[in-house]
N, C-alpha and C positions, 0 to 999 in steps of 0.2 A: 773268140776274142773276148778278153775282159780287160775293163775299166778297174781302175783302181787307185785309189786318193790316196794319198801321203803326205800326213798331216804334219806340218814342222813348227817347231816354235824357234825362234832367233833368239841368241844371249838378247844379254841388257844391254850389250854394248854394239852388238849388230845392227846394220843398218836394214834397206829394206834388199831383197831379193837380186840379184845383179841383174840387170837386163839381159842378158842372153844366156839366163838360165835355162832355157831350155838347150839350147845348145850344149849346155854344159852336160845333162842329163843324158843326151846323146851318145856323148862324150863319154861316158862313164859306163851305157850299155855296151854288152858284148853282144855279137851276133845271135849266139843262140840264147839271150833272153829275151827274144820276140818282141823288142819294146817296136812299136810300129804307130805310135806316135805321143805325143807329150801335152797338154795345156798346163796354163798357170794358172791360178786363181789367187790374188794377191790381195785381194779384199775382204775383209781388214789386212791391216801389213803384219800386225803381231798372230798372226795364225794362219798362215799363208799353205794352200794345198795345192799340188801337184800331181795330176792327173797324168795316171799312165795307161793306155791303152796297148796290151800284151795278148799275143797269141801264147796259148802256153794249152797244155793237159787234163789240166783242173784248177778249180777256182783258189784252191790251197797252195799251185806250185803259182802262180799269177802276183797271190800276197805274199808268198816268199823272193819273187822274183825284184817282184819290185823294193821290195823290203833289202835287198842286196844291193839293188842299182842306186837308193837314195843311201844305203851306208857309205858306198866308194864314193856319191858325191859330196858328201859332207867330210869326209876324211881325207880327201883329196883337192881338194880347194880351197885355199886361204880366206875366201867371201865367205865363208862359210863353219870360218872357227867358233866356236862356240854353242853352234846350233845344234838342235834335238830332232830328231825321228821320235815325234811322239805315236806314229800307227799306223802301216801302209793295210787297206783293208777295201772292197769292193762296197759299195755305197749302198744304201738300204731306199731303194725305189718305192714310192707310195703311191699311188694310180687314186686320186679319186673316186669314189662308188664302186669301188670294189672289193 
C-alpha cells in the first residue's frame, strides 16, 4: 500500500474544500484503482492536500493512480471549477538520527 498527497491549489474565486470531500473522492475512484482510504488535510485552506492511500504495483502506478482519481474529481464536480492539481506524489519521510 502507498500513501500519496495530492496537492491542490483553489481559483481566486473558490471557496474552501466542500465537506464531504472525501466522499466525493470515493466517488470518483474506480474499483480497480485500489484507493482504500482518503484523508484531508485542509490546513491552510489555500493549499489543501489529499491523502490517498492505494494498493497498487508500484510506487509510479500509485502516483499515476491517484493523479487520475483527483483529475475526474476536479473535472467532475462543480465545487471544484477552477481548481489545480498542482502534484499527486508519495511524501518524502525524514526519521530523525538517521
Amino acid at each position: 500500500m502507498y500513501l500519496v498527497h495530492a496537492h491542490l491549489r483553489p481559483s481566486a474565486q473558490a471557496g474552501d474544500l466542500p465537506p464531504d470531500v472525501r466522499a466525493l473522492v470515493y466517488g470518483c475512484a474506480r474499483p480497480e484503482d485500489g484507493v482504500e482510504h482518503v484523508s484531508v488535510h485542509d490546513d491552510p485552506p489555500w493549499a489543501p492536500v489529499l491523502g490517498l492511500f492505494l494498493v497498487a504495483d508500484s510506487l509510479a502506478r500509485a502516483e499515476a493512480t491517484a493523479t487520475a482519481v483527483c483529475t475526474r474529481l476536479l473535472e467532475s464536480h462543480p465545487a471544484f471549477s477552477g481548481w489545480t492539481l498542482l502534484r499527486a506524489e508519495a511524501p518524502l519521510i525524514v526519521v530523525d538520527g538517521q
